[in-house]
C-alpha positions as CSV (number, residue, x, y, z in Angstrom):
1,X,135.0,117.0,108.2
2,X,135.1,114.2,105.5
3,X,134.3,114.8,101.9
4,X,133.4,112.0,100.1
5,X,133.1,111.8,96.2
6,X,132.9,108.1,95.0
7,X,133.8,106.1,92.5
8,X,137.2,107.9,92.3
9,X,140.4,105.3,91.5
10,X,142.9,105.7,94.4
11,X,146.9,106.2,93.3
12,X,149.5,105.7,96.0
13,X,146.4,104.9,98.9
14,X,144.9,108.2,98.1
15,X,141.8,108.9,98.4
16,X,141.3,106.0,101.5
17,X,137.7,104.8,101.5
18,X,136.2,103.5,104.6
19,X,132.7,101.4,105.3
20,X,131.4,105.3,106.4
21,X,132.5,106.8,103.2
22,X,130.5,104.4,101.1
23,X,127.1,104.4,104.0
24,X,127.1,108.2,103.5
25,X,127.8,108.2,99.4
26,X,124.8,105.7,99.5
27,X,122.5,108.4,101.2
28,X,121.6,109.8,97.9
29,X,120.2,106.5,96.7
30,X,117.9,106.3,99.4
31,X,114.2,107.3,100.1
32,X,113.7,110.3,101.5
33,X,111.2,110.8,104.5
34,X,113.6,110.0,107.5
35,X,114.5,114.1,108.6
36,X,118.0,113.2,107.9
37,X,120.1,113.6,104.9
38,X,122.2,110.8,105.8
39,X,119.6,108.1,106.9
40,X,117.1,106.0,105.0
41,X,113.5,104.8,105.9
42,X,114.9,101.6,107.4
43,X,112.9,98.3,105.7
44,X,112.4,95.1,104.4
45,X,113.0,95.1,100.4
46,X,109.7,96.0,99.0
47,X,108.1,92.6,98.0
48,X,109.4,90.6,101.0
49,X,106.6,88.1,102.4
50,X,104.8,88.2,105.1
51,X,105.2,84.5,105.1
52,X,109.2,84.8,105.9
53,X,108.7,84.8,109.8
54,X,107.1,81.4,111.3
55,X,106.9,80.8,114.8
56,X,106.3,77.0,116.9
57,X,105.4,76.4,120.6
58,X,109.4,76.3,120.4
59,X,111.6,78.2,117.5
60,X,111.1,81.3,115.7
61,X,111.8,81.4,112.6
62,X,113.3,84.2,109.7
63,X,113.7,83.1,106.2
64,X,115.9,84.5,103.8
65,X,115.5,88.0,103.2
66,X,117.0,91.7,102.6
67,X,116.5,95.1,104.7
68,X,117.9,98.5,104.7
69,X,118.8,99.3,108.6
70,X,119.1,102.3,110.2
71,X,121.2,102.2,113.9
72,X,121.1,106.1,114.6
73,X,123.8,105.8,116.8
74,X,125.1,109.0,115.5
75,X,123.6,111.9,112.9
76,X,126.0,110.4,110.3
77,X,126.1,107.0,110.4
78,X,124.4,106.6,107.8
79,X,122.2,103.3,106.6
80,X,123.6,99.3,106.4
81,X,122.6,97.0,103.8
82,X,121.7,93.7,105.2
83,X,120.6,90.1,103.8
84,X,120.9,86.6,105.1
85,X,121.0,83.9,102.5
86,X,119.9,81.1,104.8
87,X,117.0,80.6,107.8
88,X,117.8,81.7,111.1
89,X,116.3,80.4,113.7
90,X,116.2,80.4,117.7
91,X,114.2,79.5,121.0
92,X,110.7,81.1,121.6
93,X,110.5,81.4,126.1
94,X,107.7,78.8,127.1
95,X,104.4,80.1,127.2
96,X,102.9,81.3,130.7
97,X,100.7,79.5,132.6
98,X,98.7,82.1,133.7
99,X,98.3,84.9,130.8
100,X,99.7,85.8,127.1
101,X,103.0,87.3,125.9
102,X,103.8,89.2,122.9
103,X,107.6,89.0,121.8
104,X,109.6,90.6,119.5
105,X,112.2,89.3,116.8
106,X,115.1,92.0,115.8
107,X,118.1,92.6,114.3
108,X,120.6,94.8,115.7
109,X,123.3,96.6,114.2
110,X,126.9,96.1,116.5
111,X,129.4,98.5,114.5
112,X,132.0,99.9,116.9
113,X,133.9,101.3,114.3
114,X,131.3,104.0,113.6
115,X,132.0,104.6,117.5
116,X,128.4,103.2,118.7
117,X,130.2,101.9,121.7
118,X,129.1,97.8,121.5
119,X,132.8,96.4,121.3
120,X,131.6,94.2,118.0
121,X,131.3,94.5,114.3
122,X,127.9,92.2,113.6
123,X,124.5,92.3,113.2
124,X,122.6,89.6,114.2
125,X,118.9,88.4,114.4
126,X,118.0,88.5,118.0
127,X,114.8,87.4,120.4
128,X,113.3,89.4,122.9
129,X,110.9,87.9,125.1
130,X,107.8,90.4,126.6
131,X,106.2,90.4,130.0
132,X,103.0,88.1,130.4
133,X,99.8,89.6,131.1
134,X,96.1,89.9,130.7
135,X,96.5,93.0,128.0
136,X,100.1,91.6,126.6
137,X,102.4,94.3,124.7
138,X,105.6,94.1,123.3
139,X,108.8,94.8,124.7
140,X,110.9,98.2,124.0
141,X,113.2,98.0,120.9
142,X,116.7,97.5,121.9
143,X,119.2,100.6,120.8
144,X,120.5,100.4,116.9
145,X,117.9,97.6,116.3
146,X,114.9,97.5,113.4
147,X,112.2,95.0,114.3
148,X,111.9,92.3,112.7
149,X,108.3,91.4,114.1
150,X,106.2,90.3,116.8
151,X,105.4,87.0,117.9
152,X,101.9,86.4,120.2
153,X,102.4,83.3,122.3
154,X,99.0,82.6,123.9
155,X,98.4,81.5,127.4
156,X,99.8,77.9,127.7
157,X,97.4,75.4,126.1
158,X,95.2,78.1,124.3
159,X,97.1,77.4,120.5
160,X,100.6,78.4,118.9
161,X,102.0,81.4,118.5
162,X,101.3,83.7,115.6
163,X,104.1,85.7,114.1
164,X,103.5,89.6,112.3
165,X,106.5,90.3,110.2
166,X,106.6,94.2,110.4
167,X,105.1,96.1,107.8
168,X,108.7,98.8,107.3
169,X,109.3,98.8,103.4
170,X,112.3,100.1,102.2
171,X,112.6,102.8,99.1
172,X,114.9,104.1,96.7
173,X,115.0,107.6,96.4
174,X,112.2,108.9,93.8
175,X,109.9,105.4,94.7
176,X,106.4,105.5,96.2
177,X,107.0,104.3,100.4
178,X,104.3,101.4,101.6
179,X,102.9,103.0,105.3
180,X,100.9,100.6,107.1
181,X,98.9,103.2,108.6
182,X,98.8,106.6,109.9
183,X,101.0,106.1,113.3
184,X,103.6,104.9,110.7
185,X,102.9,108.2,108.6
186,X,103.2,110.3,111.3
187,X,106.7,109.4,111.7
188,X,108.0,110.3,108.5
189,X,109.6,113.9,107.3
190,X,107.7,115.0,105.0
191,X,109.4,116.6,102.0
192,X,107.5,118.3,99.0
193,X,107.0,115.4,96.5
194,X,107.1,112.6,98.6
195,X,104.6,109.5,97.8
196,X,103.2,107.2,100.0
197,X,101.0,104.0,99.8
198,X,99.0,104.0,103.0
199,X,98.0,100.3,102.8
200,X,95.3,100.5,105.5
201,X,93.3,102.8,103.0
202,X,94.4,101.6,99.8
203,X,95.0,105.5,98.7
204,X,98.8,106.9,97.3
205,X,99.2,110.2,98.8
206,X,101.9,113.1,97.8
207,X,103.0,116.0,100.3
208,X,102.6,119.1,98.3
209,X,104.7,121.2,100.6
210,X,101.7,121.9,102.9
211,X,99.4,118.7,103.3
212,X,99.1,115.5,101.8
213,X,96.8,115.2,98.9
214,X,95.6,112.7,96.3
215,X,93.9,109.6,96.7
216,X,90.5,107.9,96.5
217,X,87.9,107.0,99.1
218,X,84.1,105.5,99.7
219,X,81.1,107.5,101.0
220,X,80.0,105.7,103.9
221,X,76.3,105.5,102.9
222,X,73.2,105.4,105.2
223,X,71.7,102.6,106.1
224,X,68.7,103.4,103.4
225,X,71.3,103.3,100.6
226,X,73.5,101.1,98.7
227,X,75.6,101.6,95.6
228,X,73.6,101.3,92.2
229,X,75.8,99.5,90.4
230,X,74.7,99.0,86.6
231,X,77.7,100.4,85.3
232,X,78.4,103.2,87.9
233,X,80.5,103.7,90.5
234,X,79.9,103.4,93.9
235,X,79.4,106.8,95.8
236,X,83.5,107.8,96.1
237,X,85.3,110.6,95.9
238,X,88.9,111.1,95.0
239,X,91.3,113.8,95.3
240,X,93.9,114.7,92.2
241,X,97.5,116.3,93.0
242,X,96.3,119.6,93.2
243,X,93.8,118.8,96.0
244,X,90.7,119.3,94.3
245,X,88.3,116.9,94.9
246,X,85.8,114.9,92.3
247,X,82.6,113.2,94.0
248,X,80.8,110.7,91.5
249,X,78.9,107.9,91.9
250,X,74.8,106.2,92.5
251,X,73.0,105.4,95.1
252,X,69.6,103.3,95.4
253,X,67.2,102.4,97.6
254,X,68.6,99.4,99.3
255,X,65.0,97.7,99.0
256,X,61.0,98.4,100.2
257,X,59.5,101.6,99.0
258,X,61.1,105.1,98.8
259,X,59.1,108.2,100.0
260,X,60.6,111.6,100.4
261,X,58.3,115.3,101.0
262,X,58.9,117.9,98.8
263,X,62.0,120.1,99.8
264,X,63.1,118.4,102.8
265,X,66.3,116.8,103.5
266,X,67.5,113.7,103.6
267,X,70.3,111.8,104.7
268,X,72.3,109.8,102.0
269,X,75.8,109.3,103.6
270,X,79.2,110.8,104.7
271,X,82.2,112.1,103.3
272,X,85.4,110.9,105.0
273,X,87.6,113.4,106.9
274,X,90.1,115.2,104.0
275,X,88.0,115.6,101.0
276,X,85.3,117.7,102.3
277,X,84.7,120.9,101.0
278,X,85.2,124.0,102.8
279,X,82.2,125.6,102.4
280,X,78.4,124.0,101.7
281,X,77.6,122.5,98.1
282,X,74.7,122.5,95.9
283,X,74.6,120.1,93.5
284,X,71.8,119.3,90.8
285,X,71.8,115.6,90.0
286,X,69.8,113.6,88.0
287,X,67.3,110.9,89.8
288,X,64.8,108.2,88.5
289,X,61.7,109.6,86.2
290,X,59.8,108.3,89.4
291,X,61.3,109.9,91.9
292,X,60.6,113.1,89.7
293,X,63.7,113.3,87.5
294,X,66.0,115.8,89.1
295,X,66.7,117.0,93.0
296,X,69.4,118.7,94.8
297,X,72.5,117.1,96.8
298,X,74.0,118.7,99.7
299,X,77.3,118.0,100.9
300,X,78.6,120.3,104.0
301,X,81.9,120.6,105.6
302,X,80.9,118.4,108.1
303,X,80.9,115.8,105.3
304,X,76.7,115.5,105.9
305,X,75.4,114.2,102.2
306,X,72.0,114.8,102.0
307,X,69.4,115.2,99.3
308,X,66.0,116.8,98.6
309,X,63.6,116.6,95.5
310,X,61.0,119.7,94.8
311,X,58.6,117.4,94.1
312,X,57.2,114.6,96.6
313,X,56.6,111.3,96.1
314,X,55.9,107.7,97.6
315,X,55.8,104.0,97.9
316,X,58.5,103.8,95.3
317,X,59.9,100.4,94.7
318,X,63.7,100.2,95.2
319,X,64.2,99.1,92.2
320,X,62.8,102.5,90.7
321,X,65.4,104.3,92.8
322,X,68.3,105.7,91.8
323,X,70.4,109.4,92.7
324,X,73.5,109.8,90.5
325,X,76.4,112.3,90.9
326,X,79.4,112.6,88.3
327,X,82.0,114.9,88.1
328,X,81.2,117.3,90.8
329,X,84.5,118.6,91.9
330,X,85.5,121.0,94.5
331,X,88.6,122.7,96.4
332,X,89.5,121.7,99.8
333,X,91.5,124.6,100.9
């Protein structure tokens, strides 16, 4: 056992320090989210370009950049800091005559004094080329490596490669972790109070100790609909920290005529999958003076939206149109 309690001046070479001490001293620093309590979130420094990996017929390229790496060679290791100050570059494997390739660019972490059993204290950028084929994927991560990203190299004479610089954003502990999507949520701890951005939705997310809530997301409407506009929102709903979930928005006809029979349902839209309520809603909600003034929206757990007016009408111009709900709110557990 090693107890480590930094800054401390040492007198007569005690304490020591070693590059271990000051990996695990770091670990409160860090993001939280990896199931560890000595390992980060490994990343890219949160701002980093996509632009900083390139890729030719020939080289790959990495610009300058910064990353927080995590080797989980052992429980305890801890993260490393890494930058490069200056491209690195290397050799992309000639394109296949016969079917596409997707490579991978890396850096792997060599640190035998922390007993990971590579012989070599370095931690270079490395190229890994996949196996061609008609449904190309890329190769396996090599041991105490973070990916860099992936380059697609296209059958021989069908264009140059692209290159995907991987989406991993590194966090300090307290900050609000980028997730690309959910396979990259999924592989996170969660811990009560962690944030995350899940990019693919647009929608910041906190782990209450249970679920993740919070966030805001678009009715898909029916094909009938479209947003009003004018000053209101599209059809939405968005979820505060306490999970409870506000629907607001206007629809309108998206153009001909609007007829509807009295009390009978209709189909407006859907609510995505995590704010729909538990049991079926009733909402009154105002409509257009000729489409009778007032009706009733539905919304089950399903997510169905659907509306009906007690009084029928028809032929009305879509531009006479219009359903509004604001500030409906309800629980989701």
């Amino acid at each position: 056992m090693t107890i480590t309690c930094q800054p401390m001046d040492a007198s007569g070479g005690a304490p020591t320090y070693s590059a271990s001490n000051e990996r695990q001293a770091n670990a409160p620093l860090y993001g939280g989210g990896s199931g560890f309590s000595m390992r980060a979130v490994p990343g890219f420094r949160v701002g980093t370009g996509s632009g900083i990996l390139t890729a030719t017929s020939t080289t790959w390229t990495l610009g300058p950049c910064s990353a927080v790496i995590t080797p989980n060679a052992s429980s305890v290791q801890g993260s490393y800091r890494w930058a490069s100050d200056q491209n690195v570059s290397g050799s992309v494997t000639a394109a296949d005559a016969t079917y596409g390739r997707k490579d991978i660019v890396y850096i792997q972490v060599n640190d035998s004094s922390a007993g990971d059993g590579s012989g070599a204290l370095t931690a270079p950028v490395l190229y890994l080329a996949g196996t061609p084929s008609d449904t190309p994927v890329a190769p396996d991560l090599p041991a105490r490596s973070f990916l860099v990203g992936t380059i697609t190299v296209p059958v021989a004479g069908g264009g140059s490669p692209t290159a995907v610089l991987n989406t991993a954003r590194f966090v300090a502990a307290g900050g609000i972790q980028p997730v690309a999507d959910a396979a990259e949520q999924a592989t996170l701890t969660a811990y009560e109070g962690l944030r995350i951005d899940r990019l693919d939705l647009d929608r910041v997310l906190r782990y209450n100790g249970s679920r993740w809530v919070g966030g805001r997301a678009t009715v898909t409407l029916d094909s009938l609909y479209l947003p009003l506009g004018a000053g209101y929102a599209a059809p939405q709903v968005t979820q505060n920290a306490d999970g409870d979930v506000i629907f607001e928005g206007a629809w309108q006809r998206a153009s001909g005529t609007l007829t509807m029979l009295a009390n009978t349902q209709y189909a407006l839209g859907t609510v995505p999958s995590g704010y729909r309520p538990m049991t079926n809603k009733m909402i009154i909600v105002p409509t257009s003076t000729a489409m009778g003034g007032w009706g009733r929206l539905y919304v089950t757990p399903a997510g169905a939206v659907t509306f009906e007016t007690p009084t029928a009408f028809s032929s009305v111009a879509a531009a006479s149109t219009f359903i509004i709900c604001d500030g409906t709110t309800w629980p989701t557990t």
